[in-house]
SERO-4910 file (N, C-alpha, C, O; in steps of 0.05 Angstrom, whole numbers):
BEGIN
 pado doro    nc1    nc2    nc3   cac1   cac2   cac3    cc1    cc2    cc3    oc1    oc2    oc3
  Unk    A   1466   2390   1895   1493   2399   1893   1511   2377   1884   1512   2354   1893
  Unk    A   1521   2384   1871   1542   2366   1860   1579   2378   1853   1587   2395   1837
  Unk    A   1598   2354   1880   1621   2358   1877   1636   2337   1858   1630   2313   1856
  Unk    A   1662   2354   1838   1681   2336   1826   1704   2337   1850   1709   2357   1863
  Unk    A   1717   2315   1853   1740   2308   1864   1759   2293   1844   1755   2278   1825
  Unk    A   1782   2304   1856   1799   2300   1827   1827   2292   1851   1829   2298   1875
  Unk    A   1842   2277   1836   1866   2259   1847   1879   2260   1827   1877   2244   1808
  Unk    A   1900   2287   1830   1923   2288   1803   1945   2265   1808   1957   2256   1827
  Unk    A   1945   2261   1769   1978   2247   1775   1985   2245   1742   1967   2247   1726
  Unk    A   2009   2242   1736   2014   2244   1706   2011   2220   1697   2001   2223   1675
  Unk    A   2014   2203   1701   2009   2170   1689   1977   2158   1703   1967   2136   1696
  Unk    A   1964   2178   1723   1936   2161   1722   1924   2183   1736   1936   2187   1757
  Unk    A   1900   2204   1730   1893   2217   1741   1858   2203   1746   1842   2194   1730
  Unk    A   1859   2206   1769   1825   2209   1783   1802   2225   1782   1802   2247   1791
  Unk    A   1785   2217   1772   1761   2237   1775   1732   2225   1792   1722   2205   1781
  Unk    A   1721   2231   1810   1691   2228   1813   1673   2247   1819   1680   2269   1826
  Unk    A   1644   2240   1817   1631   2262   1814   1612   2249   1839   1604   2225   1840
  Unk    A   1607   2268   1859   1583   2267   1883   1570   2277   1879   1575   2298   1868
  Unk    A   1538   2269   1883   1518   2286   1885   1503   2284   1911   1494   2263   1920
  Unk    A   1502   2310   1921   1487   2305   1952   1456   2323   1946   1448   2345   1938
  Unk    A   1446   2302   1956   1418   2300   1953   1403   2302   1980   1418   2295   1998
  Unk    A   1374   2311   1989   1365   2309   2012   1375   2289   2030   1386   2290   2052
  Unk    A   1367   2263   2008   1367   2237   2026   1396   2225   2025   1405   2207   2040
  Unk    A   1404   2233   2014   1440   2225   2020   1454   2235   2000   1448   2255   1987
  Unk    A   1481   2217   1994   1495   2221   1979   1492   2201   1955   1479   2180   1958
  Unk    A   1505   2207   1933   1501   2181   1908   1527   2191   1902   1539   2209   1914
  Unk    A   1539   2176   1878   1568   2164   1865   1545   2177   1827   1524   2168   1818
  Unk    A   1559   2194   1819   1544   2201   1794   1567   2180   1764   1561   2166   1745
  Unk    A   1593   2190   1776   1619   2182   1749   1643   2170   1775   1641   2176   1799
  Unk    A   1661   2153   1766   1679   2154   1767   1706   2148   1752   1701   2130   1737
  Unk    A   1723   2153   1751   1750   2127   1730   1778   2149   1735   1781   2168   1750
  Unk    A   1794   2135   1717   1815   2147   1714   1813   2160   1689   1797   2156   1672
  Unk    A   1836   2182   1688   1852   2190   1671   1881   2177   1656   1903   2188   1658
  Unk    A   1876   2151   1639   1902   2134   1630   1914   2137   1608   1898   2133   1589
  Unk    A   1940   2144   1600   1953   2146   1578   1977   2137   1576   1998   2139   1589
  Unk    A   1967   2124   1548   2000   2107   1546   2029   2114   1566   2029   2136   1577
  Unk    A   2044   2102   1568   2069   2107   1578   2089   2129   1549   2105   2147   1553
  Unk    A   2083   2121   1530   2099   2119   1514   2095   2147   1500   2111   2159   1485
  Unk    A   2070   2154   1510   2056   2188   1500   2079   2213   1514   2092   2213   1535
  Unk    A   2077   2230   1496   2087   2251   1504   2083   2267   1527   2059   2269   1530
  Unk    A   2093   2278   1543   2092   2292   1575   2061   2317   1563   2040   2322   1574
  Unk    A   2073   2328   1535   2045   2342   1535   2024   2330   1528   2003   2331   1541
  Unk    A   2026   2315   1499   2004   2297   1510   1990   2287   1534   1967   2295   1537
  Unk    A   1996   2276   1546   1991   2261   1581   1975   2284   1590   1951   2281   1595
  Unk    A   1991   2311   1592   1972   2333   1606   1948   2343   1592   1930   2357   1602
  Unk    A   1949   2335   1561   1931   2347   1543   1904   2325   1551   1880   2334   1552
  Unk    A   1910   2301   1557   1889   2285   1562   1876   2281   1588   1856   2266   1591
  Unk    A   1891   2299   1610   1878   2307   1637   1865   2324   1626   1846   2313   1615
  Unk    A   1865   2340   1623   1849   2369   1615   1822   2368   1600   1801   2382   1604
  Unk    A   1826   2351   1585   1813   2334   1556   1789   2327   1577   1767   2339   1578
  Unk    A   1797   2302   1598   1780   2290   1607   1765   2304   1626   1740   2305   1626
  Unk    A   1781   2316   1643   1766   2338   1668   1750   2354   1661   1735   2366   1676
  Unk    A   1752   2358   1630   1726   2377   1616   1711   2369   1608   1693   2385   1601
  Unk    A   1707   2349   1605   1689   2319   1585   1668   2317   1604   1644   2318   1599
  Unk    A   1680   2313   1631   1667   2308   1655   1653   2338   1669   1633   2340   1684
  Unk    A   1666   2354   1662   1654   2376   1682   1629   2382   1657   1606   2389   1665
  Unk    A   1632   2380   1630   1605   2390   1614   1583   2364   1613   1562   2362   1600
  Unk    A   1596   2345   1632   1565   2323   1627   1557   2330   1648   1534   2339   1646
  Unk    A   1568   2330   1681   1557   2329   1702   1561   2358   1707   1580   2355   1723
  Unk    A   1558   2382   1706   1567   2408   1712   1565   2411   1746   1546   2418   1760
  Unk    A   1589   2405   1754   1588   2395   1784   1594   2433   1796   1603   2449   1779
  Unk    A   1589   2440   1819   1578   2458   1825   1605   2468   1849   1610   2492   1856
  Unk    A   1612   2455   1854   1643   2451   1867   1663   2431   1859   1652   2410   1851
  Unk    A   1685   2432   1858   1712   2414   1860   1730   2427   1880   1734   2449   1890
  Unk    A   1744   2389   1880   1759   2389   1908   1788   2380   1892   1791   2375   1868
  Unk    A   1804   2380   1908   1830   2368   1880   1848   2356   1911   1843   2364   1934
  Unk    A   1864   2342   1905   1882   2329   1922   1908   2359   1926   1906   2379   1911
  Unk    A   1927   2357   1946   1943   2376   1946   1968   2357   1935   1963   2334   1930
  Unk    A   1999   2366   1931   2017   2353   1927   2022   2343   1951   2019   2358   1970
  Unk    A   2031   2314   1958   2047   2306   1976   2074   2311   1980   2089   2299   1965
  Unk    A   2087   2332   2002   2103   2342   2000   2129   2323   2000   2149   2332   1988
  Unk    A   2131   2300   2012   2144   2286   2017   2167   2270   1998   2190   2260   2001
  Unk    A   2142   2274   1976   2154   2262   1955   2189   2273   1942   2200   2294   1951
  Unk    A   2196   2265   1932   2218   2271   1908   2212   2300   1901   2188   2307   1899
  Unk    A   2233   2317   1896   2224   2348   1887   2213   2344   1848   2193   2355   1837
  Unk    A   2225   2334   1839   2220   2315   1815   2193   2300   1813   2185   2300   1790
  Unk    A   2178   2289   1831   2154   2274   1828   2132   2303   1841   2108   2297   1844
  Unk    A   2139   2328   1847   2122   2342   1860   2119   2357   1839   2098   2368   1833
  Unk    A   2144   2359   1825   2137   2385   1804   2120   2371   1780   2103   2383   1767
  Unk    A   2126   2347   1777   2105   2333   1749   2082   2335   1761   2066   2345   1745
  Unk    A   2066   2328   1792   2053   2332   1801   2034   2355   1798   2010   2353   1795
  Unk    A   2043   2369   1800   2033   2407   1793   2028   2408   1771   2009   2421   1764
  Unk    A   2045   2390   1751   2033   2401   1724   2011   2385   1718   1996   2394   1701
  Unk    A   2007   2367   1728   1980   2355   1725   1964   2363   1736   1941   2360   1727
  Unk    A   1969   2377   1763   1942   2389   1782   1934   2411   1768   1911   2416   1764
  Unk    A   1958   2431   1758   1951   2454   1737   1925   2449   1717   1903   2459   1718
  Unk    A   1935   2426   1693   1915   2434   1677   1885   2415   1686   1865   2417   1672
  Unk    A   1885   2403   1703   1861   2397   1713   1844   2428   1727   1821   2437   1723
  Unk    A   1864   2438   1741   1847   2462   1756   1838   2484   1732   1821   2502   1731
  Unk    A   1860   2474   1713   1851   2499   1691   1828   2496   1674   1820   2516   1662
  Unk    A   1811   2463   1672   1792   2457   1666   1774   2470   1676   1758   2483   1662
  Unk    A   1773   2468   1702   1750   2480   1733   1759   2502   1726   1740   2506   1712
  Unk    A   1777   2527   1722   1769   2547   1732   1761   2555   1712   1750   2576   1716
  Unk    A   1758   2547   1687   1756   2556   1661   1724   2549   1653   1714   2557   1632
  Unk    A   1707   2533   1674   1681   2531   1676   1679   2546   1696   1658   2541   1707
  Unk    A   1692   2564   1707   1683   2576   1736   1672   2565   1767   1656   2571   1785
  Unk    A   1695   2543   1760   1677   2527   1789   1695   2531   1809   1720   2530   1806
  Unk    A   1684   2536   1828   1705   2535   1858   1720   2513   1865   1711   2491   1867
  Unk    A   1746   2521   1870   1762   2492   1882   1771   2500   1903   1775   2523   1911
  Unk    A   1775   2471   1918   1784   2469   1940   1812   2447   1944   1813   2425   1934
  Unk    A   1827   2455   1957   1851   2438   1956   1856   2427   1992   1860   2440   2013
  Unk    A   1853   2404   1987   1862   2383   2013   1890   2364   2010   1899   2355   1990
  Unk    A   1898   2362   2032   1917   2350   2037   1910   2321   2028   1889   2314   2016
  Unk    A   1932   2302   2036   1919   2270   2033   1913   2261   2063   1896   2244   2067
  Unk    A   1928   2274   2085   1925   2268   2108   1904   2280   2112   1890   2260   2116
  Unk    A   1890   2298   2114   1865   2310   2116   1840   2295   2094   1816   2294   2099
  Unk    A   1844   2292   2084   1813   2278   2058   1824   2244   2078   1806   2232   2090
  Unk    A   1846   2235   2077   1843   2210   2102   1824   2209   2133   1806   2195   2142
  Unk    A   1837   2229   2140   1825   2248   2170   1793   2230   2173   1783   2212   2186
  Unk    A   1783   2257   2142   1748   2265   2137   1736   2243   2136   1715   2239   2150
  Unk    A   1754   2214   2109   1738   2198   2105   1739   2173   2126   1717   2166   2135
  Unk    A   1762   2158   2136   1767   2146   2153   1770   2145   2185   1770   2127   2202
  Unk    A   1775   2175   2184   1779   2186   2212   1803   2180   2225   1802   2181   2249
  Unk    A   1835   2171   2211   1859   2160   2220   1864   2179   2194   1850   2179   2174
  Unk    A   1882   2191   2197   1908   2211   2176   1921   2196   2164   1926   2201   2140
  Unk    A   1930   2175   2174   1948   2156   2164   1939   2128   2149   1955   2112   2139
  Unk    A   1911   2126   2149   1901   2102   2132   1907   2096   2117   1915   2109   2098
  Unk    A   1903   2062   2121   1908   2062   2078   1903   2067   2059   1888   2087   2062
  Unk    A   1906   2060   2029   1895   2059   2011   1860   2040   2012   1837   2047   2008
  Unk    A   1871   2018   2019   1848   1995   2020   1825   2006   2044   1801   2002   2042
  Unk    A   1840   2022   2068   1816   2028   2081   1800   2059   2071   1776   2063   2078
  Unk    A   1809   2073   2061   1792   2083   2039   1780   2079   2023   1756   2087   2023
  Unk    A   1790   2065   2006   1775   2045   1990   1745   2039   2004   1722   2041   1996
  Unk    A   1756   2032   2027   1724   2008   2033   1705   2036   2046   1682   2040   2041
  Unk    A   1717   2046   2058   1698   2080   2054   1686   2085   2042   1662   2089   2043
  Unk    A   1703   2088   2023   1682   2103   1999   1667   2083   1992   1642   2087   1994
  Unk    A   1674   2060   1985   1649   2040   1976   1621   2037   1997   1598   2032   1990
  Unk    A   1631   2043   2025   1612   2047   2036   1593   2067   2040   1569   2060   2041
  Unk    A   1602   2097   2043   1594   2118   2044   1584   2124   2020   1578   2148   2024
  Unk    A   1577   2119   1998   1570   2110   1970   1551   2086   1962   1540   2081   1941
  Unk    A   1549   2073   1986   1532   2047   1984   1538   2039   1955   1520   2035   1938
  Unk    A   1568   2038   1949   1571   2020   1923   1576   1989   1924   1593   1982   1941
  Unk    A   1566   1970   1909   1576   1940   1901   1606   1944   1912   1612   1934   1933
  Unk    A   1621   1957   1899   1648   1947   1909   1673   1969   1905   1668   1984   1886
  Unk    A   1699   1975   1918   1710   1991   1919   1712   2011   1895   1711   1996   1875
  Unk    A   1714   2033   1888   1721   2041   1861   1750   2039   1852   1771   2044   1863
  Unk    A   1745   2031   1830   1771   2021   1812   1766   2051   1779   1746   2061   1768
  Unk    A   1805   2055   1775   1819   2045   1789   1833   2059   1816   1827   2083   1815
  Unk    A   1846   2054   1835   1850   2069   1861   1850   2098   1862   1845   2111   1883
  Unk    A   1859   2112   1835   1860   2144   1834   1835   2153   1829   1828   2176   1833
  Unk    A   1818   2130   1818   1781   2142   1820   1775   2142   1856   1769   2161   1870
  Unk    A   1779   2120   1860   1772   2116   1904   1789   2131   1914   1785   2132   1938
  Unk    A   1811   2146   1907   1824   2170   1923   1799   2201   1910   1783   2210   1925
  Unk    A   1800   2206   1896   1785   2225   1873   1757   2224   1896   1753   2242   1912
  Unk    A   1743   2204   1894   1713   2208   1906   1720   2209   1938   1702   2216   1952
  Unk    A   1739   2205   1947   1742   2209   1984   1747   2241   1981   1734   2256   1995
  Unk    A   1768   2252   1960   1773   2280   1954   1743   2296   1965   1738   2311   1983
  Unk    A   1726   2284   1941   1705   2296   1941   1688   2299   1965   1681   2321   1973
  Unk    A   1679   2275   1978   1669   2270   2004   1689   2279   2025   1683   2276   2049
  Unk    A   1704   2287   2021   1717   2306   2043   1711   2337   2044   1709   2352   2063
  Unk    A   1707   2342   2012   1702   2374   2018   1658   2374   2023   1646   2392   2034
  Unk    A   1643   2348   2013   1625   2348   2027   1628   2355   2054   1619   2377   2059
  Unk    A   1641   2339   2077   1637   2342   2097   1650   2365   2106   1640   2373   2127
  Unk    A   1672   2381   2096   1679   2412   2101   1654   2425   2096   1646   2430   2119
  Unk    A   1638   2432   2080   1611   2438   2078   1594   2442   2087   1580   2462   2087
  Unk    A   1589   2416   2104   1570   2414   2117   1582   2423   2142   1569   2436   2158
  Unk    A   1609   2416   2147   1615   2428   2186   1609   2464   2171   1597   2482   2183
  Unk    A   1620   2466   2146   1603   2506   2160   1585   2508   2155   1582   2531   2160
  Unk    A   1559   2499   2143   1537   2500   2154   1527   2496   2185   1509   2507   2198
  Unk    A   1545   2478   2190   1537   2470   2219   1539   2503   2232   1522   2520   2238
  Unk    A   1568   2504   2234   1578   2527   2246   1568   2549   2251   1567   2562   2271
  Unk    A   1554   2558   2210   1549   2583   2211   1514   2581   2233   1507   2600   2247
  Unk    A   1499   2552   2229   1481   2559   2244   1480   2561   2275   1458   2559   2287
  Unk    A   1505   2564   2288   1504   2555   2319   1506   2585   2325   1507   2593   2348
***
């Protein structure tokens, strides 16, 4: 089984790809989504889309997880937000893959077990839970693959569930 986790944003979007295997988990892709500053608003979204498809036809991941908006933000930084989560999801639904949408406090929760963690202690999560050399760069790839290993472990609690 293999999940994409995705970490929208208009100036750097996230992607990684999990594969859970008998014997554990593995790290298949990770990186960002980067485009000039200087590119056009549609451009920028043409090259989320671009990439989230690039990636879903090499690794044809079998679920995606996507970050939710942080509500907190600026009403202005939530709505550019959306439009980037849009045409990423429009990649996935347009391969037919199931998504799932998590909070950031919740994919924190799953991977660190504190809601409120940092960036850096995610980071070292995933590098661990991944048995990778070293954190994934750049930070919207190590938010992207916690995405993902969060909706692993939703997964697996209903399997748990459904067998009790």
């Amino acid at each position: 089984m293999r999940i994409l986790g995705i970490d929208p944003g208009l100036s750097s979007t996230g992607y990684g790809v999990v594969e859970v295997e008998e014997d554990g988990l593995s790290c298949l892709t990770f990186g960002g989504v980067r485009v000039a500053h200087s590119a056009s608003f549609s451009d920028k979204l043409l090259a989320i889309h671009q990439k989230i498809e690039k990636v879903i036809q090499q690794f044809h991941p079998d679920f995606c997880a996507i970050e939710n908006i942080y509500y907190h933000q600026n009403k202005k930084t939530a709505i550019i937000m959306g439009h980037a989560r849009a045409v990423a999801m429009l990649a996935v639904a347009q391969n037919r893959i199931e998504v799932s949408e998590y909070s950031p406090r919740e994919i924190k929760m799953s991977i660190v077990g504190f809601g409120a963690a940092s960036k850096i202690q995610v980071q070292a999560m995933v590098k661990n839970l991944l048995k990778l050399d070293s954190p994934p760069q750049p930070d919207d790839a190590a938010d992207a693959l916690a995405v993902a290993l969060c909706h692993f472990h939703r997964l697996k609690s209903k399997q748990i569930m459904q067998g009790v």
